[in-house]
mmJSON file of the N, C-alpha and C atoms, coordinates in Angstrom:
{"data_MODEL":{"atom_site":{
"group_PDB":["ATOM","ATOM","ATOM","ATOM","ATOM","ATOM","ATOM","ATOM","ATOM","ATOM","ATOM","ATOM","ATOM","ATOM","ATOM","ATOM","ATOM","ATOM","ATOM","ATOM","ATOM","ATOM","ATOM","ATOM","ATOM","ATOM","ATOM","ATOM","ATOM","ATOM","ATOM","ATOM","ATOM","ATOM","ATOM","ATOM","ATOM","ATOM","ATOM","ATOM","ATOM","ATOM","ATOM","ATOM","ATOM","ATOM","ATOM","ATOM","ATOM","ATOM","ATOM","ATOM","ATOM","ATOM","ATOM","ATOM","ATOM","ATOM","ATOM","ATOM","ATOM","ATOM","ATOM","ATOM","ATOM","ATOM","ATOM","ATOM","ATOM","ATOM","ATOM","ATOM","ATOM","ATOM","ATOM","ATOM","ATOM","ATOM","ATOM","ATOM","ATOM","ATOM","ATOM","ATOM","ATOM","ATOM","ATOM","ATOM","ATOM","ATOM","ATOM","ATOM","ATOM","ATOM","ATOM","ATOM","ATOM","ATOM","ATOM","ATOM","ATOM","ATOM","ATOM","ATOM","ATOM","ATOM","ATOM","ATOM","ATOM","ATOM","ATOM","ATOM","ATOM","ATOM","ATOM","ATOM","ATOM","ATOM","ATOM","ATOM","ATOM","ATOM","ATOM","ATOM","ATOM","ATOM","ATOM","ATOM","ATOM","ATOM","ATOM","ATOM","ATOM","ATOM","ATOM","ATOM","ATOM","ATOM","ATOM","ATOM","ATOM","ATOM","ATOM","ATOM","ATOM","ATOM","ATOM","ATOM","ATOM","ATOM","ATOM","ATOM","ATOM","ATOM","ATOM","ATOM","ATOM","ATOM","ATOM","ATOM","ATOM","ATOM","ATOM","ATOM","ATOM","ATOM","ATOM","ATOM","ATOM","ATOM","ATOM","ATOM","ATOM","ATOM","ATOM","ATOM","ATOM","ATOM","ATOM","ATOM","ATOM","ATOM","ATOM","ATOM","ATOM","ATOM","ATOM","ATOM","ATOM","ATOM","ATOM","ATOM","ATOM","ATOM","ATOM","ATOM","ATOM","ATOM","ATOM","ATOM","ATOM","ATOM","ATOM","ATOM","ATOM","ATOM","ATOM","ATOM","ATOM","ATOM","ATOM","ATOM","ATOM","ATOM","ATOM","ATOM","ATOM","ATOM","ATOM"],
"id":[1,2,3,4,5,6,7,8,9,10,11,12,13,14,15,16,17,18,19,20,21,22,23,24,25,26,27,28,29,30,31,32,33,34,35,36,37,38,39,40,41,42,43,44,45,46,47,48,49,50,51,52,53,54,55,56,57,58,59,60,61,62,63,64,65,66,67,68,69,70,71,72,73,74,75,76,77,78,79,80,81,82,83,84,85,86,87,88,89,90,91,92,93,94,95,96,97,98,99,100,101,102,103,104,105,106,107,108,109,110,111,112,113,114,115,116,117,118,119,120,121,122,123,124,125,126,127,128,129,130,131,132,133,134,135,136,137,138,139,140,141,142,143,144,145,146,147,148,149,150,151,152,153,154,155,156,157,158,159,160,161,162,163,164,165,166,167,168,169,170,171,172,173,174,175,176,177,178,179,180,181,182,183,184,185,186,187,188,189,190,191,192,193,194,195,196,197,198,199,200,201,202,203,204,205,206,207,208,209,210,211,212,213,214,215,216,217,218,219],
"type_symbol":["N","C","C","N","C","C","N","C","C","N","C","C","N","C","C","N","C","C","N","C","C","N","C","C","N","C","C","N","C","C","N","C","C","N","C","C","N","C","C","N","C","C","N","C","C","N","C","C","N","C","C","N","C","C","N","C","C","N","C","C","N","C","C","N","C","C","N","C","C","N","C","C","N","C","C","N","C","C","N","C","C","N","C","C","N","C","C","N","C","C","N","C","C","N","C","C","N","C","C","N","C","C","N","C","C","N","C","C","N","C","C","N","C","C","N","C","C","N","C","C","N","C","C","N","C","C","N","C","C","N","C","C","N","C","C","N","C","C","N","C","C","N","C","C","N","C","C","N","C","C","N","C","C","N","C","C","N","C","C","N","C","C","N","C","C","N","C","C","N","C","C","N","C","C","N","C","C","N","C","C","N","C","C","N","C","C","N","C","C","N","C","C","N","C","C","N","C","C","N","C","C","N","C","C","N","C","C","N","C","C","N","C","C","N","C","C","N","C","C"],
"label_atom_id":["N","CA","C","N","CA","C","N","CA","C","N","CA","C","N","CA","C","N","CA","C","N","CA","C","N","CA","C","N","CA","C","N","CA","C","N","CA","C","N","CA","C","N","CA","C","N","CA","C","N","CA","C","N","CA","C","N","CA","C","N","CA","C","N","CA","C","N","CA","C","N","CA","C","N","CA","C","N","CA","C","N","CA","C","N","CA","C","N","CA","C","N","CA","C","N","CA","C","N","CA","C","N","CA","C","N","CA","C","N","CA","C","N","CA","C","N","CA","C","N","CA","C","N","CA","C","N","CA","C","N","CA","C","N","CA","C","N","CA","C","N","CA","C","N","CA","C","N","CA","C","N","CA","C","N","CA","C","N","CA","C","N","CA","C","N","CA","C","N","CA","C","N","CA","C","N","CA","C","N","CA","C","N","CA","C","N","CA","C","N","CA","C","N","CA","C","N","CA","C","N","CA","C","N","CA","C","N","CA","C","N","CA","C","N","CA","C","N","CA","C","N","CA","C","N","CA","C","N","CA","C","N","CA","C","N","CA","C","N","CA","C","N","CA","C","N","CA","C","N","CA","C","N","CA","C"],
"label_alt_id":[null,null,null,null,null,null,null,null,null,null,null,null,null,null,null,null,null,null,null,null,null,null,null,null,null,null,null,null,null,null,null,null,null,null,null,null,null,null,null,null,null,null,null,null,null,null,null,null,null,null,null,null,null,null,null,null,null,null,null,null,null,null,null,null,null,null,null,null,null,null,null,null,null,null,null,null,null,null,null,null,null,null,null,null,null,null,null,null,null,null,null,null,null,null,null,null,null,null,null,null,null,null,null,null,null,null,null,null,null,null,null,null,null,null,null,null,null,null,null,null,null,null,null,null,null,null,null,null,null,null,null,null,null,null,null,null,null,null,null,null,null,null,null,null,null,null,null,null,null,null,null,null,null,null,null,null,null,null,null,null,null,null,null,null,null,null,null,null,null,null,null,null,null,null,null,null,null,null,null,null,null,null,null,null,null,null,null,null,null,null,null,null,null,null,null,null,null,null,null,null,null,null,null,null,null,null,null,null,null,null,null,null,null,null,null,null,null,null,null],
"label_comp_id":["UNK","UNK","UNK","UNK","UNK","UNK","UNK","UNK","UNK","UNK","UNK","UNK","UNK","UNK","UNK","UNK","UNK","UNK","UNK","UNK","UNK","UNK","UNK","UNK","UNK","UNK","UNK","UNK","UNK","UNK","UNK","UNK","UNK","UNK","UNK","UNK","UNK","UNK","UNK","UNK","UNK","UNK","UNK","UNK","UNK","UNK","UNK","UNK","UNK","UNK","UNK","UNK","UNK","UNK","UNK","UNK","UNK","UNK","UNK","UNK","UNK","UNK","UNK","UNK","UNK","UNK","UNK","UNK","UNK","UNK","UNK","UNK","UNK","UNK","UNK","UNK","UNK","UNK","UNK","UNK","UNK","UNK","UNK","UNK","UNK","UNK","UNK","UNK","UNK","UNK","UNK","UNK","UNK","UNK","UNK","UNK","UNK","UNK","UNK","UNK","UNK","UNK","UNK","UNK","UNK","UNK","UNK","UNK","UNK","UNK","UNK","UNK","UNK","UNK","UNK","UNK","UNK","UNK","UNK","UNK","UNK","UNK","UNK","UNK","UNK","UNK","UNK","UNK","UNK","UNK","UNK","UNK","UNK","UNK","UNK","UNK","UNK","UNK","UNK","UNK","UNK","UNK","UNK","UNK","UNK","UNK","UNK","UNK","UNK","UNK","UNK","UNK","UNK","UNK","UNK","UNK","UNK","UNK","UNK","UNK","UNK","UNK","UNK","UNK","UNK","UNK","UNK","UNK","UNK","UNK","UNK","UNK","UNK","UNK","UNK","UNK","UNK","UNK","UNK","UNK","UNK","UNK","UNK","UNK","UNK","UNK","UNK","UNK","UNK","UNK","UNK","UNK","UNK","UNK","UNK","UNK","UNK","UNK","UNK","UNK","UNK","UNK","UNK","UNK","UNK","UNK","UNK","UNK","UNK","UNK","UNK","UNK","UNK","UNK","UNK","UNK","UNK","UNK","UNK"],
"label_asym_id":["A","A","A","A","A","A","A","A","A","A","A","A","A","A","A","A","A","A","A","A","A","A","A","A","A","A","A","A","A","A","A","A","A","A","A","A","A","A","A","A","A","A","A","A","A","A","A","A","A","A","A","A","A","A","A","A","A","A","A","A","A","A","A","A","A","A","A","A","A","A","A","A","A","A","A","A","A","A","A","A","A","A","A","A","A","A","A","A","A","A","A","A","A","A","A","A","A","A","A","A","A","A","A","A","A","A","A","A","A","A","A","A","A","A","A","A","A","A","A","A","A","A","A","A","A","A","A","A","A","A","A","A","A","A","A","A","A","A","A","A","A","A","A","A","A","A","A","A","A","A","A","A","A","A","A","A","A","A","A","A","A","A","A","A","A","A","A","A","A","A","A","A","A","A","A","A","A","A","A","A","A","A","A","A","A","A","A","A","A","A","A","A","A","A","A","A","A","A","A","A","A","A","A","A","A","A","A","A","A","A","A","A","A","A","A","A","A","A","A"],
"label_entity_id":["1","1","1","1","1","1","1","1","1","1","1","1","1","1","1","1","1","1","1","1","1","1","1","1","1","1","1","1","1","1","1","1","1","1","1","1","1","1","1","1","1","1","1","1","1","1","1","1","1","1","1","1","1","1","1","1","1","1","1","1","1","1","1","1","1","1","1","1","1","1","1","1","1","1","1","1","1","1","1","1","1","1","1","1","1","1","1","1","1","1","1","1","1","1","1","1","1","1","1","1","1","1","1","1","1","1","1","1","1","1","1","1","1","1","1","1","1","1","1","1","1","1","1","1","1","1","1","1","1","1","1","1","1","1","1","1","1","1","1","1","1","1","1","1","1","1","1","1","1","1","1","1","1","1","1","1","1","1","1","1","1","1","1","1","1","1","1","1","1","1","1","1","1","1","1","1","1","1","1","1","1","1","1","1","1","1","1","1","1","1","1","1","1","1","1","1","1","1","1","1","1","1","1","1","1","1","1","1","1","1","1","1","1","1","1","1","1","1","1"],
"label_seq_id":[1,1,1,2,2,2,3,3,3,4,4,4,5,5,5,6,6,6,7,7,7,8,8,8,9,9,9,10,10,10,11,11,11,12,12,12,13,13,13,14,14,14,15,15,15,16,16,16,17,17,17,18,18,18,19,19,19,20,20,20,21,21,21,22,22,22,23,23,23,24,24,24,25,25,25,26,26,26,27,27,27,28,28,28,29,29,29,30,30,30,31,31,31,32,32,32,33,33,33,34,34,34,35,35,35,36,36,36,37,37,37,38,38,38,39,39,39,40,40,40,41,41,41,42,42,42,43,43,43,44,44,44,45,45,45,46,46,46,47,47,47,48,48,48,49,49,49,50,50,50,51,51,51,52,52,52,53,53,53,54,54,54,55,55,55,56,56,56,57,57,57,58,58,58,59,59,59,60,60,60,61,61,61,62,62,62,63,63,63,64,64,64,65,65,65,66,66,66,67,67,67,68,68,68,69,69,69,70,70,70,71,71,71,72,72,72,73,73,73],
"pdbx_PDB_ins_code":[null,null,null,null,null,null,null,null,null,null,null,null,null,null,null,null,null,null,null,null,null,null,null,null,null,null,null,null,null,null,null,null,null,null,null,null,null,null,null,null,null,null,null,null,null,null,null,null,null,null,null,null,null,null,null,null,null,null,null,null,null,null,null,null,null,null,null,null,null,null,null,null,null,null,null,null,null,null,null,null,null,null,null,null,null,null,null,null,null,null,null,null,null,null,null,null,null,null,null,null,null,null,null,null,null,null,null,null,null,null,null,null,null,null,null,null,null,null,null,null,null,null,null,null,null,null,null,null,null,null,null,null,null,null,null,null,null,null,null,null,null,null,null,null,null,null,null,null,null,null,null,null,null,null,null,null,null,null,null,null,null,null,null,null,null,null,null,null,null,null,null,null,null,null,null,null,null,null,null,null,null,null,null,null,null,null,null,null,null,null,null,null,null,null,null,null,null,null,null,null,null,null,null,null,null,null,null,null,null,null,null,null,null,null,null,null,null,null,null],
"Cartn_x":[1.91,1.87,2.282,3.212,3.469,2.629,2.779,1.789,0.473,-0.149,-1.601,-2.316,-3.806,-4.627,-5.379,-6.488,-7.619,-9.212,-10.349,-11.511,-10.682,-10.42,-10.072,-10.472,-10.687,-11.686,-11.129,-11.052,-10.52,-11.46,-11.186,-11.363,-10.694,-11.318,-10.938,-11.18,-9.891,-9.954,-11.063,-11.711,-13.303,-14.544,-14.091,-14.947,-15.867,-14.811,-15.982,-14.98,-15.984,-15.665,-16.132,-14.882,-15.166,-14.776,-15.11,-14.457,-13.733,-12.621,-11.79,-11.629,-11.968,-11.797,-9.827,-8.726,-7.694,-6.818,-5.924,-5.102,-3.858,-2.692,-1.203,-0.85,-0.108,0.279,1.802,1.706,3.099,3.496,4.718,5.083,4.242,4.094,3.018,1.734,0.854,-0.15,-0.554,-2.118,-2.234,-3.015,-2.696,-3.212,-4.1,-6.347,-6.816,-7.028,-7.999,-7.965,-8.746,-8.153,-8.909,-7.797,-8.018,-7.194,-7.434,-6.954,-7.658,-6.388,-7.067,-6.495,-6.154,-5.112,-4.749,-3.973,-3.971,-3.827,-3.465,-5.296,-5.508,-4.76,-3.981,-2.613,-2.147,-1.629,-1.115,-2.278,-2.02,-2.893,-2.408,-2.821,-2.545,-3.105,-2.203,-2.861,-3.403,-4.007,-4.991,-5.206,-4.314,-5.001,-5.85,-7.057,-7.473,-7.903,-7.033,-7.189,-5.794,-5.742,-4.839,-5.097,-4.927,-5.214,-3.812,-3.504,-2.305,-2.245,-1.368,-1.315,-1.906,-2.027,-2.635,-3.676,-4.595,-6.295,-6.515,-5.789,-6.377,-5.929,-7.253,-7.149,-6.619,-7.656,-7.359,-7.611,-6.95,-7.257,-7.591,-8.722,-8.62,-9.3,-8.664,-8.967,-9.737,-10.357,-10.849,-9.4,-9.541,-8.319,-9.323,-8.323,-8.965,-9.844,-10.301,-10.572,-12.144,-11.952,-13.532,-12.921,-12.113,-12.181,-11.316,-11.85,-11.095,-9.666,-8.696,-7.364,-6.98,-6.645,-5.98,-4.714,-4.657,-3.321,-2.386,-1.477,-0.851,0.308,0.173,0.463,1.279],
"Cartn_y":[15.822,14.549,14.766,13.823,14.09,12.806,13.31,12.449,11.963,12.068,11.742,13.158,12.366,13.11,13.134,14.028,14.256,13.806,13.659,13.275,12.325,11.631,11.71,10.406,10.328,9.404,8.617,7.085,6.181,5.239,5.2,4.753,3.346,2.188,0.67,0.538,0.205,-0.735,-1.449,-2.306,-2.949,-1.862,-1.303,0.539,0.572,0.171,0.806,2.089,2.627,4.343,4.812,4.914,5.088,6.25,7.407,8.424,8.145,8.273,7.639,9.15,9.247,10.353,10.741,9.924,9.95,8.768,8.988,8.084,8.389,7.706,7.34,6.843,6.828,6.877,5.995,4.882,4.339,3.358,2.96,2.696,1.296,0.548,-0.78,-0.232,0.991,0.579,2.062,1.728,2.974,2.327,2.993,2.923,4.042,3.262,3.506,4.578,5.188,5.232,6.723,6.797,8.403,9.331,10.283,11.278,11.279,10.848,11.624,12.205,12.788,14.073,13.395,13.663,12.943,13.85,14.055,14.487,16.523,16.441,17.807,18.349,18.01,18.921,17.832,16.598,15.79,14.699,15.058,14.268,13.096,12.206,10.806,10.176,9.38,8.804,7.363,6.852,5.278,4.54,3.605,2.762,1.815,1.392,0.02,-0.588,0.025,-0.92,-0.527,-1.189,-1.379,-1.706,-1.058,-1.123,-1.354,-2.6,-2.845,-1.44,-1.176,-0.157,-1.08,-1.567,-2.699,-2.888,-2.481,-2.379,-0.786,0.078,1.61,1.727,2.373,3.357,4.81,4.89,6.371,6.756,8.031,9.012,10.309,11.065,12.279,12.587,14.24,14.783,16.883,17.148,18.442,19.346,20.471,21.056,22.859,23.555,24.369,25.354,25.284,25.824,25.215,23.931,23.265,22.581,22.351,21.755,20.252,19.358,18.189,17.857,17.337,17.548,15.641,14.89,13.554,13.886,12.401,12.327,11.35,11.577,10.633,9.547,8.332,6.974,6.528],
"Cartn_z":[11.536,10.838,9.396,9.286,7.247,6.709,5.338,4.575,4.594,5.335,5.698,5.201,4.508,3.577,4.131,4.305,4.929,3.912,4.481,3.343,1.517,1.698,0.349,-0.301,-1.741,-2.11,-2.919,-2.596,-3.724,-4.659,-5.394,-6.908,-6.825,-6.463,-7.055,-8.331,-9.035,-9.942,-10.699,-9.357,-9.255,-9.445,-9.603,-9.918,-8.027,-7.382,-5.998,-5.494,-5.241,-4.878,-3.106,-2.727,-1.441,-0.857,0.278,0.912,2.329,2.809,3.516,4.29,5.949,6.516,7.126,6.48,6.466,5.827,5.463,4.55,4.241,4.636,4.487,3.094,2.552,1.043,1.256,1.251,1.264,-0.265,-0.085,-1.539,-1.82,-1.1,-1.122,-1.46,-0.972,-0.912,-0.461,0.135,1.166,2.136,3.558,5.013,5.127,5.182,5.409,7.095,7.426,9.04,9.351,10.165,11.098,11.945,11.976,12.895,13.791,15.055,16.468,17.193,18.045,19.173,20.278,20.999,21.935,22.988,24.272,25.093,24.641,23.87,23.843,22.469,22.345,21.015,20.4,20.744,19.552,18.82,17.428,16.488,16.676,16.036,16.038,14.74,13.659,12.251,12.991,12.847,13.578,12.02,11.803,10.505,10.999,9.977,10.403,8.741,8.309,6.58,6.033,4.894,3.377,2.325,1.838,-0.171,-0.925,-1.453,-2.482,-3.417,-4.085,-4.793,-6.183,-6.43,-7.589,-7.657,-6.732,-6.546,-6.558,-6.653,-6.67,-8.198,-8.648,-9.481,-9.595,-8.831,-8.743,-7.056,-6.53,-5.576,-5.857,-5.164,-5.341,-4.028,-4.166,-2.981,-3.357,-2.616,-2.577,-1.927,-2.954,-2.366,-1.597,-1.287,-0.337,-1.327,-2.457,-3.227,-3.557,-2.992,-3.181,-4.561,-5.431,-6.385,-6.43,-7.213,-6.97,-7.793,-7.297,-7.479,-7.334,-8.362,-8.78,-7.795,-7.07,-6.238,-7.326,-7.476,-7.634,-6.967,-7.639,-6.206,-7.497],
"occupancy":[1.0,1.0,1.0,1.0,1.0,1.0,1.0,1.0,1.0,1.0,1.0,1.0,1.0,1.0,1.0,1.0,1.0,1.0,1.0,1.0,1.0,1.0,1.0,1.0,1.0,1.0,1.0,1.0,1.0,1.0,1.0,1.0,1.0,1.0,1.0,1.0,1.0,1.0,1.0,1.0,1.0,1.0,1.0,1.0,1.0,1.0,1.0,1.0,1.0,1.0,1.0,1.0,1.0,1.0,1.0,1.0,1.0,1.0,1.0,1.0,1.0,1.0,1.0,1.0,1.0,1.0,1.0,1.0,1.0,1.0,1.0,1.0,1.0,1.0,1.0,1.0,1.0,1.0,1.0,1.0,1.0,1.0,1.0,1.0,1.0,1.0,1.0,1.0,1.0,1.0,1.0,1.0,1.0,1.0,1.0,1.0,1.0,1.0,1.0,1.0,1.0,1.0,1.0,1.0,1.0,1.0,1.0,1.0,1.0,1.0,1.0,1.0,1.0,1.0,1.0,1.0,1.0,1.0,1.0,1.0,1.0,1.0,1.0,1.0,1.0,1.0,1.0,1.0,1.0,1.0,1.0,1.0,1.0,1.0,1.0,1.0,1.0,1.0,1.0,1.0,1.0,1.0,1.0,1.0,1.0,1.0,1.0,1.0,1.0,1.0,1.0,1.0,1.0,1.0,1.0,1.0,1.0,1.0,1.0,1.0,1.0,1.0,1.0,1.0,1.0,1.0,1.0,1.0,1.0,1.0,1.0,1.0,1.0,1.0,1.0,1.0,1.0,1.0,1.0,1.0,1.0,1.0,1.0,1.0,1.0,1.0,1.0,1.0,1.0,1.0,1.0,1.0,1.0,1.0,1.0,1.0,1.0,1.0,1.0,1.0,1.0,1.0,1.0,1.0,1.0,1.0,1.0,1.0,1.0,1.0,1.0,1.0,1.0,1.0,1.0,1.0,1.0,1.0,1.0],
"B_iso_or_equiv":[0.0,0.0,0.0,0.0,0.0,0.0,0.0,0.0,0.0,0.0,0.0,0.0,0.0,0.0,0.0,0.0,0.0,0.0,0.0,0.0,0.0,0.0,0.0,0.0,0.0,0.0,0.0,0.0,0.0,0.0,0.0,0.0,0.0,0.0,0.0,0.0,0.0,0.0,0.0,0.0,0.0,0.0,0.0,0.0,0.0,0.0,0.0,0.0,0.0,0.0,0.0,0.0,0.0,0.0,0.0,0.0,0.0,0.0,0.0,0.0,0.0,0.0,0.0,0.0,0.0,0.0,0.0,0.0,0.0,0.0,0.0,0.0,0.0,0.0,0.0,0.0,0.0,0.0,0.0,0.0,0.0,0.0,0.0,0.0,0.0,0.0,0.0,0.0,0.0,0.0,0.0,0.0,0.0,0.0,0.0,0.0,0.0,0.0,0.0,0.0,0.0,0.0,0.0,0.0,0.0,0.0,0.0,0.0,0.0,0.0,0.0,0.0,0.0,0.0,0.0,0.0,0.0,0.0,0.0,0.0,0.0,0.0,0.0,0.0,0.0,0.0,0.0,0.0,0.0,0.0,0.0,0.0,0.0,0.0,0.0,0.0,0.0,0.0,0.0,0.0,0.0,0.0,0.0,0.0,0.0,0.0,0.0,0.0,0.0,0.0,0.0,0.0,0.0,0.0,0.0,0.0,0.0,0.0,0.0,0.0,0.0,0.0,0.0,0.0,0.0,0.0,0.0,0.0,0.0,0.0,0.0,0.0,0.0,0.0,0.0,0.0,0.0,0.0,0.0,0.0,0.0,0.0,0.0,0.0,0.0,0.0,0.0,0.0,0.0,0.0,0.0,0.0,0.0,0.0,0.0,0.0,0.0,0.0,0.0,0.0,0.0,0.0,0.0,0.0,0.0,0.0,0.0,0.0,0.0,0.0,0.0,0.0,0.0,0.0,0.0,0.0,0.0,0.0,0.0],
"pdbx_formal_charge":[null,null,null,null,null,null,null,null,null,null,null,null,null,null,null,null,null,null,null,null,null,null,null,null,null,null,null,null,null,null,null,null,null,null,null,null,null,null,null,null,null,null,null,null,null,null,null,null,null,null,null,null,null,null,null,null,null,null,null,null,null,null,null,null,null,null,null,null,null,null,null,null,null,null,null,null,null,null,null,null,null,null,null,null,null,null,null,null,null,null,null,null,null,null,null,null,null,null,null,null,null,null,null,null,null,null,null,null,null,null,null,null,null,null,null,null,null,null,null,null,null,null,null,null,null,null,null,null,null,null,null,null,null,null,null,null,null,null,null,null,null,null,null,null,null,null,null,null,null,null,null,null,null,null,null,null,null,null,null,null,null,null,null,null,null,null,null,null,null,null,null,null,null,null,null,null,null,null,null,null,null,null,null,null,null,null,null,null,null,null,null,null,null,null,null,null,null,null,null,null,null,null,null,null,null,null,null,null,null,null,null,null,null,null,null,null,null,null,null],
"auth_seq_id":[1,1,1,2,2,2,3,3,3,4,4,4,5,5,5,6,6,6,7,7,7,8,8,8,9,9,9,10,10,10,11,11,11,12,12,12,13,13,13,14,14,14,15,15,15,16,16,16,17,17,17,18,18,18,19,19,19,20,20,20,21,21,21,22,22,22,23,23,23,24,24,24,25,25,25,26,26,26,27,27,27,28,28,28,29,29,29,30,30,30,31,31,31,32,32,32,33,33,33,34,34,34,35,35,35,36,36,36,37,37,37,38,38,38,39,39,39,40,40,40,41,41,41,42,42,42,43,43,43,44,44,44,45,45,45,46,46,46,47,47,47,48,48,48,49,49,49,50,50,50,51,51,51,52,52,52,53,53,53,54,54,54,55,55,55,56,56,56,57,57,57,58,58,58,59,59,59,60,60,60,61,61,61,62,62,62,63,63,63,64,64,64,65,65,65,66,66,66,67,67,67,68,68,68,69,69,69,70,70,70,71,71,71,72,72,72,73,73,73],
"auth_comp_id":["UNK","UNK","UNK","UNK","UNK","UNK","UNK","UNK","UNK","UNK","UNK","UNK","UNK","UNK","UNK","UNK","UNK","UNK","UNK","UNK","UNK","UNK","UNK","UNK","UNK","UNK","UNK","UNK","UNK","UNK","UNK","UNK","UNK","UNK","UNK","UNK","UNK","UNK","UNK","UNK","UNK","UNK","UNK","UNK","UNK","UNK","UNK","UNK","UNK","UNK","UNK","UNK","UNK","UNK","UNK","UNK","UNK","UNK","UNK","UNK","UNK","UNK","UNK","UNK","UNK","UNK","UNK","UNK","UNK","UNK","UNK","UNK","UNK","UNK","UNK","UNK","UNK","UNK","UNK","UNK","UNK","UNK","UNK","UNK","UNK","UNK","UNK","UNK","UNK","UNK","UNK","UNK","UNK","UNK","UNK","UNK","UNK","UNK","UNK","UNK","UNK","UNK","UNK","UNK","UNK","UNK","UNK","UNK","UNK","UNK","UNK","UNK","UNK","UNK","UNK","UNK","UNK","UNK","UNK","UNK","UNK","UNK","UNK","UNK","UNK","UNK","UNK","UNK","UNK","UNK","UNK","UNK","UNK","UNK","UNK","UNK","UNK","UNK","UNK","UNK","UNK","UNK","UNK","UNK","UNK","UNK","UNK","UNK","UNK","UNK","UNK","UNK","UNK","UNK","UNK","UNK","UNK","UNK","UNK","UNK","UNK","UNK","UNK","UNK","UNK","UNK","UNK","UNK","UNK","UNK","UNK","UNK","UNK","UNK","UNK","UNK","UNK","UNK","UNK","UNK","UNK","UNK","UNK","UNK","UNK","UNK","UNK","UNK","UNK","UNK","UNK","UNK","UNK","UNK","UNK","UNK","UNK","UNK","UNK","UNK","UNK","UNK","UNK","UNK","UNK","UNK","UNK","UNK","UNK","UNK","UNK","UNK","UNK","UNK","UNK","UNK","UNK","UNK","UNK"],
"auth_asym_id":["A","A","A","A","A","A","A","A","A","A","A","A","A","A","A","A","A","A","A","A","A","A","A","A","A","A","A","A","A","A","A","A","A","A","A","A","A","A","A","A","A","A","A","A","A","A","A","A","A","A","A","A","A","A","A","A","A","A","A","A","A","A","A","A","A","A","A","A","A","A","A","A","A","A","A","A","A","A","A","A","A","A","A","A","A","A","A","A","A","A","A","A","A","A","A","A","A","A","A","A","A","A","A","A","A","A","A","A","A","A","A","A","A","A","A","A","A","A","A","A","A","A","A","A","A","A","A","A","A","A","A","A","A","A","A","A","A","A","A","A","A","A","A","A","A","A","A","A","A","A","A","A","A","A","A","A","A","A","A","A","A","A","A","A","A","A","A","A","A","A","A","A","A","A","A","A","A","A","A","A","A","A","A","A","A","A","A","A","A","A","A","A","A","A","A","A","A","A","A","A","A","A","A","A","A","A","A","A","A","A","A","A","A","A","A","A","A","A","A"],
"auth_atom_id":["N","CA","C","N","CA","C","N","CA","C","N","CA","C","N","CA","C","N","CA","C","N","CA","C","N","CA","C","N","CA","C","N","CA","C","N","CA","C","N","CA","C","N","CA","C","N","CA","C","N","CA","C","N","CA","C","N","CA","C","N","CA","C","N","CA","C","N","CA","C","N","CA","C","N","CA","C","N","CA","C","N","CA","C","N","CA","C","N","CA","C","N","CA","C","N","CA","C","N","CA","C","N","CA","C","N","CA","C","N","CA","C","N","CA","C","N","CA","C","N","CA","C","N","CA","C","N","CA","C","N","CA","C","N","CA","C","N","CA","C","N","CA","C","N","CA","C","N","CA","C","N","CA","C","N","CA","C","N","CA","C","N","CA","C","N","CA","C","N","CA","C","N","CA","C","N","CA","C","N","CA","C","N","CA","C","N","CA","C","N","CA","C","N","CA","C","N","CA","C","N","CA","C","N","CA","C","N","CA","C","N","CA","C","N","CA","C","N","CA","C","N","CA","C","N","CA","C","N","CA","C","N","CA","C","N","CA","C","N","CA","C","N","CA","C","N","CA","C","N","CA","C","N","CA","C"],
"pdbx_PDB_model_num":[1,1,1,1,1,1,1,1,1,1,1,1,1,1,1,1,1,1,1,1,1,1,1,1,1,1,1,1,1,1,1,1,1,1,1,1,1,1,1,1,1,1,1,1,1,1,1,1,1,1,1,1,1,1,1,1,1,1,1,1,1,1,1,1,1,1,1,1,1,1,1,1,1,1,1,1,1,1,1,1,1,1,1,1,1,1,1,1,1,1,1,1,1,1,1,1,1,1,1,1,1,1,1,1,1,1,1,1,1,1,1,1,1,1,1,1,1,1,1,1,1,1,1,1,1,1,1,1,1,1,1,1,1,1,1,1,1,1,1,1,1,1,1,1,1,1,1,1,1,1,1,1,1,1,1,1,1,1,1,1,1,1,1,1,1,1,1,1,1,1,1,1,1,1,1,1,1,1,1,1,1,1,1,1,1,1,1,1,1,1,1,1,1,1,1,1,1,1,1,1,1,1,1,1,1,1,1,1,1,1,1,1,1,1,1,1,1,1,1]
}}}
């Protein structure tokens, strides 16, 4: 899968702060959702939300280091 983020946490605008267990990054916006497994070996991205790029503040994500790392959108 390209582009899809794993755990990663957005920052509204509205200051609400949420952790999102996967997320798509497109030029509109971003596509909330989850990963699942599907016939054993292929992943699968599943949206069931959207965020305007005009309501996020910020993204960040934990990198393999344990430390937090600003996405930029």
């Amino acid at each position: 899968m390209k582009d899809i983020i794993e755990n990663a946490t957005i920052i509204h605008k509205n200051g609400l702060k949420k952790i999102y267990d996967a997320i798509q990054i497109t030029n509109k916006g971003v596509y909330t959702g989850s990963i699942t497994t599907k016939n054993e070996e292929e992943e699968v991205f599943e949206d069931y939300g959207f965020i305007p790029r005009d309501q996020i503040q910020k993204i960040t994500i934990f990198d393999e280091h344990g430390k937090s790392k600003d996405i930029d959108i």
